[in-house]
C-alpha positions in Angstrom: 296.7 109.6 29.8 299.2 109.5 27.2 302.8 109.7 28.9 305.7 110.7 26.9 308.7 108.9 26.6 311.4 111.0 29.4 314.7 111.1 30.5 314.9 110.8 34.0 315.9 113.5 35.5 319.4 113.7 37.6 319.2 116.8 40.4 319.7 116.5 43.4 317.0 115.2 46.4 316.0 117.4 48.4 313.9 115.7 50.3 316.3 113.3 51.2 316.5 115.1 54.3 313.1 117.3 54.3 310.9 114.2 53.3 312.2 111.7 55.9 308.8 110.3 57.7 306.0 111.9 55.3 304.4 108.3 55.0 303.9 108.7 58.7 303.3 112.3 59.8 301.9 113.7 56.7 298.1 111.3 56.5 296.2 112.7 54.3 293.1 114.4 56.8 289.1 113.7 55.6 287.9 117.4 55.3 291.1 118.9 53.6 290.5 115.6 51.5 286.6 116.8 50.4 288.0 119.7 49.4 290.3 118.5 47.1 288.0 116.2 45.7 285.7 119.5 45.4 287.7 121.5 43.6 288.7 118.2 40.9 285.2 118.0 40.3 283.7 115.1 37.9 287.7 114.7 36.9 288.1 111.1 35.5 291.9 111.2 34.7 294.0 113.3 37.0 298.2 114.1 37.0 299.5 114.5 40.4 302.3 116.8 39.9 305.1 116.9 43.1 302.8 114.2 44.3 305.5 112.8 46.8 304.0 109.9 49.2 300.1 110.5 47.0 298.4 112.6 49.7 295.0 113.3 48.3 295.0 112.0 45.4 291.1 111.0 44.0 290.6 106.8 44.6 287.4 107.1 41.9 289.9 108.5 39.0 292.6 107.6 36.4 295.9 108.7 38.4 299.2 109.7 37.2 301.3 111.0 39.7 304.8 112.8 39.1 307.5 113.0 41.6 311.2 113.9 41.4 312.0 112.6 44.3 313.4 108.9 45.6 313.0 109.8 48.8 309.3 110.3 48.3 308.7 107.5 45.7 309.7 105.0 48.0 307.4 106.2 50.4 304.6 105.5 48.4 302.3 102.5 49.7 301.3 98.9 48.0 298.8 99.8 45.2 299.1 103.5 45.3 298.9 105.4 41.3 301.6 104.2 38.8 304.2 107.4 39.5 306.7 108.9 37.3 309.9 110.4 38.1 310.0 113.5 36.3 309.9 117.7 37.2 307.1 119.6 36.8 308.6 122.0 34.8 309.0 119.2 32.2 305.8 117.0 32.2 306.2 113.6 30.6 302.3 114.1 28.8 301.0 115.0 26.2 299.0 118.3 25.7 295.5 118.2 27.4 296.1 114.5 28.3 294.5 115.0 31.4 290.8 116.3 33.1 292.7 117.7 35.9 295.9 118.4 37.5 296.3 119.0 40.9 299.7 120.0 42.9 299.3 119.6 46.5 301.5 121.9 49.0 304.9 121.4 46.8 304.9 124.6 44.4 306.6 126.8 46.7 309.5 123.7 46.3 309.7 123.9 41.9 312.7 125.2 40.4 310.6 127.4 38.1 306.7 127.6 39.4 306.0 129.6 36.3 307.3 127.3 33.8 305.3 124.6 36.1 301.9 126.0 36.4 302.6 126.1 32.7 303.3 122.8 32.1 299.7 122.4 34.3 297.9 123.7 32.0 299.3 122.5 29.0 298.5 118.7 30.1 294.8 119.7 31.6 292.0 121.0 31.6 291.6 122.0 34.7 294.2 122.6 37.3 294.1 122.5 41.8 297.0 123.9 43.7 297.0 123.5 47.1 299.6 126.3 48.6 299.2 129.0 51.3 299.0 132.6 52.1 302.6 133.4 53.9 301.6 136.5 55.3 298.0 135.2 56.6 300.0 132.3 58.4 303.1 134.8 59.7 300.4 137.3 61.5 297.8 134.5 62.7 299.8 131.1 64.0 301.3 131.6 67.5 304.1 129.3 66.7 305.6 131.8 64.3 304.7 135.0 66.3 305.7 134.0 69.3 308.5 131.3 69.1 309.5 131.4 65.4 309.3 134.2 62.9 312.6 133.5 61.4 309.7 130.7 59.7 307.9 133.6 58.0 311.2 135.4 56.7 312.3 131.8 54.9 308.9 131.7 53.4 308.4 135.5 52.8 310.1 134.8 49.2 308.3 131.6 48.6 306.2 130.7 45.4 302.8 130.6 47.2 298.8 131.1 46.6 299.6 135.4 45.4 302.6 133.8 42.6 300.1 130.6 41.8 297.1 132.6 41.3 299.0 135.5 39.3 300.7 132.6 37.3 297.2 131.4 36.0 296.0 134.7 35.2 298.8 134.8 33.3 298.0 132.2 31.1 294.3 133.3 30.7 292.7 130.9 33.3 289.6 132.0 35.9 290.7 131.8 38.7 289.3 131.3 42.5 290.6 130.7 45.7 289.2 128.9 48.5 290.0 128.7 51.6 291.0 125.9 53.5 290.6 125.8 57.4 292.8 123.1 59.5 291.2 120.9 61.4 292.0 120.6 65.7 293.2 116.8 65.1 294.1 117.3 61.6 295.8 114.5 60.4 297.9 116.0 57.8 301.2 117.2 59.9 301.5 120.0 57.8 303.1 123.3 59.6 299.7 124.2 61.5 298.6 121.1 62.1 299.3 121.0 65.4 297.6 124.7 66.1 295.4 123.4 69.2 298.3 120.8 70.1 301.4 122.4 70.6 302.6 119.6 72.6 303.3 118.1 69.1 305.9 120.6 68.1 308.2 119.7 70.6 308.3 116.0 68.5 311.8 116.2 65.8 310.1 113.3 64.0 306.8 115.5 63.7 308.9 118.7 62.9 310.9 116.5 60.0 308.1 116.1 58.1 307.3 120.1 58.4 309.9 121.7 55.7 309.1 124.9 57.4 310.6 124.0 60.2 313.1 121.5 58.8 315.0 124.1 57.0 315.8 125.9 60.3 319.0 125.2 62.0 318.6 124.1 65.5 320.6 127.4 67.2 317.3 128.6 66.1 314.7 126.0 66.8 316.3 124.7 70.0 315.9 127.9 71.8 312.8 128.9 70.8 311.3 125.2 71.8 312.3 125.2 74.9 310.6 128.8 75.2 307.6 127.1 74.2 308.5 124.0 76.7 308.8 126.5 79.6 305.0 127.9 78.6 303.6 124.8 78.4 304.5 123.4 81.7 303.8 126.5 83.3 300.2 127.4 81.6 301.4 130.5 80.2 300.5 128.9 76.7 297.2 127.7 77.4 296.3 131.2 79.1 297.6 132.9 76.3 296.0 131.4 73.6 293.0 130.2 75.5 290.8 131.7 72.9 291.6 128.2 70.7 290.9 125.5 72.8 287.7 125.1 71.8 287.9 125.7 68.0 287.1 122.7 65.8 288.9 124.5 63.2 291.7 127.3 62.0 291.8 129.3 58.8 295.7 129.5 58.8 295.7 131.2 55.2 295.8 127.5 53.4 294.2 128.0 50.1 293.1 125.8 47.3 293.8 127.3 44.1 291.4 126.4 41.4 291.6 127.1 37.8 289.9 126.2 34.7 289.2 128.1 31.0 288.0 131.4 31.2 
């Protein structure tokens, strides 16, 4: 891949407090990993935009990945892709200097996802987003129906897989969307992770790695918590939601977003 010469840019961090202990709670999981290596298909040289700690990205392929974060470079381990610290609204490549770019749960976090899924496509051939479906998570996870639905009216606004997929189509692209079910031990902490463990929830270094729940102040998560405390020592969670404890997997409404020339 041909990288640019770039500024670096000066914003900033976030993640500073929303990425504290991805390294450790966000491992990539096996089957959410097939299915990113799926959708890149025979991709040689891929740019991993947002790519934070370097979740998923392919070990046969040419990697660049391109964070804006500190927080989240320094998280990245020994021998890990060469990273860049640049935006995605402002790729430091050249045009269709990639196979494939891939954005992995971080779109929803862009300044400007239009002028970034732009900026995708300009530098590949063919481009993965991994996002979600807020309103298929708000009416189908327990945690935000019955504990937390100030979570789905933060992320109602949100840059997810309906502003992702209309963003491609914008720019000519076929598009599909698959869906992604979560795993009962899912490795990844990602917000439903823990659907068929909600002890984990209860966990503030497994919630810091959650930006969905991170964002929340803690008048709101404290309460509802020990709500969900008070049902699991008393059985009223595990009666209520009974029906999941012998699922091996959840479609939560996370979707991989694939796109390539029409």
């Amino acid at each position: 891949m041909n990288v640019r010469s770039h500024v670096g840019i000066n914003v900033a961090d976030p993640y500073e407090h929303l990425g504290r202990g991805y390294a450790a709670h966000r491992r990539p999981d096996p089957r959410i990993a097939r299915a990113v290596a799926q959708a890149l298909g025979d991709a040689r040289t891929v740019v991993n935009i947002g790519a934070g700690a370097g979740s998923y990205e392919p070990p046969g392929a040419t990697v660049l990945a391109v964070e804006p974060s500190w927080t989240m470079l320094a998280q990245r381990q020994v021998g890990a892709a060469p990273a860049v610290r640049a935006s995605a609204e402002s790729l430091p490549l050249s045009d269709r200097s990639a196979d494939a770019a891939m954005a992995v749960l971080t779109v929803h976090h862009w300044p400007d996802p239009g002028a970034g899924i732009a900026e995708m496509v300009r530098v590949s051939r063919r481009q993965v987003v991994l996002t979600w479906d807020p309103g298929w998570l708000a009416s189908s996870f327990w945690l935000i129906t019955d504990y937390l639905p100030e979570i789905a009216r933060n992320e109602a606004g949100l840059a997810c897989v309906e502003t992702v997929v209309a963003e491609f189509r914008r720019r000519r692209r076929r598009v599909e969307v698959v869906p992604v079910p979560i795993p009962a031990d899912c490795t990844d902490g990602v917000l439903g992770a823990y659907w068929r463990r909600p002890y984990a929830y209860l966990d503030a270094a497994v919630r810091q790695a959650m930006s969905g729940l991170a964002l929340l102040s803690a008048d709101v998560v404290e309460p509802a918590l020990q709500r969900l405390r008070e049902d699991l020592d008393s059985g009223a969670w595990h009666t209520r939601h009974a029906d999941l404890l012998h699922l091996p997997e959840l479609d939560l409404g996370y979707r991989l977003v694939v796109a390539a020339p029409v």
